[in-house]
N, C-alpha and C positions, 0 to 999 in steps of 0.2 A: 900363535898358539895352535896345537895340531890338535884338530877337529874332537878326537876321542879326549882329550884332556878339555877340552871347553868343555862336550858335554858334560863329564864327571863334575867338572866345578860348576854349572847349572844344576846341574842334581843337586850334588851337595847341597847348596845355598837354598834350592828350593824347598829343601827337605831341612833345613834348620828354621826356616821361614818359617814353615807350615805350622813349625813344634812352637814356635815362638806365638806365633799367633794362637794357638787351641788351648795355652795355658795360660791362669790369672796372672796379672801383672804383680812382679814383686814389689811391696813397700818401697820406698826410695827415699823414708824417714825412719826414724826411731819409731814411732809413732804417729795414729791420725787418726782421737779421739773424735766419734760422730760427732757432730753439729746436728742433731737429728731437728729441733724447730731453726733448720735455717729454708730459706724460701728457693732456693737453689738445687736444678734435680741434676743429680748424676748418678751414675751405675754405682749403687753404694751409698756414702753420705760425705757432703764436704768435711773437714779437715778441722776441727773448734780451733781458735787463736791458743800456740801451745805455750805461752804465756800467761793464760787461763785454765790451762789443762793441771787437775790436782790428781792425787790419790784413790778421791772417790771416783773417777772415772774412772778407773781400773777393778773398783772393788761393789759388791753387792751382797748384802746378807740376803741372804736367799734359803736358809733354811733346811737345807739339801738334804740334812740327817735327819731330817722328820717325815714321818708318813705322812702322805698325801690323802684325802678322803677320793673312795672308789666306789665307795656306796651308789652316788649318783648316776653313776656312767652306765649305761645302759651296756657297754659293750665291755665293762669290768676294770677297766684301767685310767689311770690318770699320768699325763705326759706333762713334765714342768722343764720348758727350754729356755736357756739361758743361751739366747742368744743377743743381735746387736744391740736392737732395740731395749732389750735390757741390762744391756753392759756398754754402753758406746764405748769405752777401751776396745773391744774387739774388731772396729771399726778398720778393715784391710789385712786383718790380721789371720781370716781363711780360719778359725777354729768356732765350735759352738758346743754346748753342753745340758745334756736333759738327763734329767732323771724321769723312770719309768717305775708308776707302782700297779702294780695288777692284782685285782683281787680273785681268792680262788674261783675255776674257772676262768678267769678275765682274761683279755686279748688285748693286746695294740694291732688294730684289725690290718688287712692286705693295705697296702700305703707306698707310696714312691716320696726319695728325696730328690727333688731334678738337681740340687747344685749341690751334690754333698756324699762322698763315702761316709756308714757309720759304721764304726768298733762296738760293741757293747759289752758288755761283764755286769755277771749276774752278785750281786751283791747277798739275798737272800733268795732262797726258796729254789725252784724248779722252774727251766721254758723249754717249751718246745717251738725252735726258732728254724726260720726258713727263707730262703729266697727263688725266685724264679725268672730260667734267663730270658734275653730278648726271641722276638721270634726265629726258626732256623726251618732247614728242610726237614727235620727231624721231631719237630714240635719244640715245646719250652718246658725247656729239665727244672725240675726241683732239686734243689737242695738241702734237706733238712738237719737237724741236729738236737737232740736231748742238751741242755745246759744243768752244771748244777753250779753249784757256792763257787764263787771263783773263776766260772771259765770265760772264755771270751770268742768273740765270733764276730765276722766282719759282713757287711754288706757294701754291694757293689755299687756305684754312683749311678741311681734313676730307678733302679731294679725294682720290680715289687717283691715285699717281702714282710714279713709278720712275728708277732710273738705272742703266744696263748702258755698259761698257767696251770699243766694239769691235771693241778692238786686239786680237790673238792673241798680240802680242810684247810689248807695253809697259802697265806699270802706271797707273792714275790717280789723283792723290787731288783732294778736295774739300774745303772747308771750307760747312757752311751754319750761319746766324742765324735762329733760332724766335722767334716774338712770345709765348714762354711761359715763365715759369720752369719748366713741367711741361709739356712740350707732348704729351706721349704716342704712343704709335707703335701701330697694331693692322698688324702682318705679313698680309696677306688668307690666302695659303694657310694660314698659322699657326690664323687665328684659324677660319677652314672647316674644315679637317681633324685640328688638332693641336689641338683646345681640351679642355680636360677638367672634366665626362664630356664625351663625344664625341655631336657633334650628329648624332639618326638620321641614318640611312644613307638608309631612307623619303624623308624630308626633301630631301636633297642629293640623292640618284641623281633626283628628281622637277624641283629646281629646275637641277641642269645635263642633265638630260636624258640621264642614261647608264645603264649598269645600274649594279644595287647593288652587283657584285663590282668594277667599277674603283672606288667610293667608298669600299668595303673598303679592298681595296690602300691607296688615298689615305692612307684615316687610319692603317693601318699605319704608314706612312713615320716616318721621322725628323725633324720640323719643330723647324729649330735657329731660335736667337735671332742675330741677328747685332749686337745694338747689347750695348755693355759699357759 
């Protein structure tokens, strides 16, 4: 084989490897309803006996058409995901689904999905939705967008990115679709100020550049969960 055709077919192969490896592995069943109390840990959940497997693990009244209470949330919103853990059907299946209610004012605050692009469409009301990219030599661009009834808008997989309501008088909900059965959520203030133990104060007063006593306060605060 003449040297410049090796290397091409090394490339090649190297280069379908790579792809092979950086993406989730497809299904290689119909199905592979969680076993979620099995004692067994794998990336995911083992496999229920699909001689066991019925209807209802595919299905959950969940309620989806009903407002969600927003009262509570200090940050105005309430997140209801339907993901594996609440559907084991979804178990390999790379999809997940939440509804988002925001009350006016309300925010689904700065937030990353590390395993998951989300889609969203605005069912009722008004958002003002955004994302922002990774770091570059140019800084980190925003993205914004006005939504209204209808429209839709994608977020990029890890990105942070938000949605605030802002109407003063009327409510908004949303539904969005994750590309995860697990897509995860990290809250930013959450995970900077509320995490436990609590990240030096050193640390944070140095990287936002404040003193130590507003990083105090910070982590004093009350950093609630807004997804259920």
């Amino acid at each position: 084989m003449a040297p410049a055709t090796y290397f091409l077919l090394v490339s090649f192969l190297a280069l379908v490897t790579s792809q092979a490896i950086a993406s989730d592995p497809s299904p290689l069943q119909d199905f592979c309803v969680a076993d979620i109390h099995s004692p067994v840990k794998v990336n995911g959940f083992v496999c229920k006996d699909p001689m066991a497997v019925n209807a209802y693990d595919f299905f959950k009244a969940a309620n989806l058409d009903k407002p969600r209470d927003t009262m509570k949330s200090k940050v105005g919103s309430n997140v209801t995901l339907i993901n594996v853990m609440q559907l084991p059907g979804l178990n390999t299946l790379g999809i997940s689904l939440a509804r988002i209610d925001y009350a006016p004012l309300g925010q689904n605050p700065p937030h990353t999905h590390p395993r998951a692009i989300e889609i969203l469409t605005v069912l009722e009301g008004t958002l003002y939705v955004g994302f922002v990219t990774s770091n570059t030599d140019n800084g980190n661009k925003l993205f914004t967008k006005v939504l209204k009834k209808g429209d839709v808008f994608v977020f990029p997989q890890g990105l942070i990115h938000f949605q605030f309501n802002p109407k003063h008088d009327k409510p908004a909900v949303a539904i969005a679709a994750l590309s995860s059965q697990n897509p995860g959520a990290i809250t930013i203030a959450n995970a900077v100020f509320g995490s436990k133990p609590p990240i030096s104060d050193d640390v944070l007063a140095k990287a936002f550049q404040v003193q130590k006593g507003t990083i105090d306060w910070l982590q004093a605060q009350f950093w609630e969960n807004n997804h259920n």
